[in-house]
N, C-alpha and C positions, 0 to 999 in steps of 0.2 A: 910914137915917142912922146907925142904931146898928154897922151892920155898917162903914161908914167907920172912927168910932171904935174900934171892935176890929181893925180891921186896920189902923192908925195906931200905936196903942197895941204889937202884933204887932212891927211894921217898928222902931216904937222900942226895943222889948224887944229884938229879934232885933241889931239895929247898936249898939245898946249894952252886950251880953252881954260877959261877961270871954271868951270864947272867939275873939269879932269882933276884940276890942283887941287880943288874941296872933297874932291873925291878921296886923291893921294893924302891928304892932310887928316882925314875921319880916320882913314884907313889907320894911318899913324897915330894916330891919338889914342883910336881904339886898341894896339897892340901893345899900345906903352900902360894906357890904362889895365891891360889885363897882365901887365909885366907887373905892375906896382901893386895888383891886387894880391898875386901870387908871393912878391917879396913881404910885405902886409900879413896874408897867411902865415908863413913860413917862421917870422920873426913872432909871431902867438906862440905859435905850436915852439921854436926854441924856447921862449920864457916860460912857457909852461911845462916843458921837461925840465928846464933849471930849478924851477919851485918844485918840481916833486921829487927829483934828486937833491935838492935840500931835506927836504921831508923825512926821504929814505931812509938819508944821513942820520937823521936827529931818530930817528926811530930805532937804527941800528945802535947807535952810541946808547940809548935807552936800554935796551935789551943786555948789551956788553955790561952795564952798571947791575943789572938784575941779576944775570947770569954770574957775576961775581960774587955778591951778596950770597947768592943761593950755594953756590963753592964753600966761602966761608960755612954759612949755617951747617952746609953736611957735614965740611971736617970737624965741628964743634961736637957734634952730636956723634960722630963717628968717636972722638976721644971720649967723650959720657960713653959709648955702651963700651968700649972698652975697658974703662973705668969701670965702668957695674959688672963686668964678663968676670975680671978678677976679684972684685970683691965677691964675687959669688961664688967663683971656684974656690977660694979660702976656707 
């Protein structure tokens, strides 16, 4: 029974030493450090999917303005040949 005690006492000694606790404390440090590296990553990588869905954005709004433009020019041209179709059937 005595050897329980001594080796309780041991296990307590040994997990309660100041060496266990800097052990416990890196450990923690270490997990938190690679928690913040990862939230760090994370918040890149968001900002720079917001910048390139800005981007997109103004690239497609570009295109909608061109694409318009180009509407118009064809129905303009589409009333010229029509215009020249009947004066030529005349």
């Amino acid at each position: 029974m005595e050897n329980i005690y001594t080796v309780f006492i041991t296990l307590v000694t040994v997990l309660g030493s100041a060496g266990a606790w800097r052990f416990y404390e890196k450990r923690y440090e270490s997990k938190r450090t690679e928690e913040m590296d990862y939230k760090y990553e994370c918040k890149n990588r968001i900002d720079k999917l917001e910048f390139l869905l800005a981007e997109s954005s103004k690239e497609k709004e570009e295109m909608r303005k061109t694409i318009l433009e180009l509407s118009t020019q064809l129905a303009a041209l589409r009333v010229k040949i029509d215009i020249m179709e009947k004066e030529k059937g005349k």
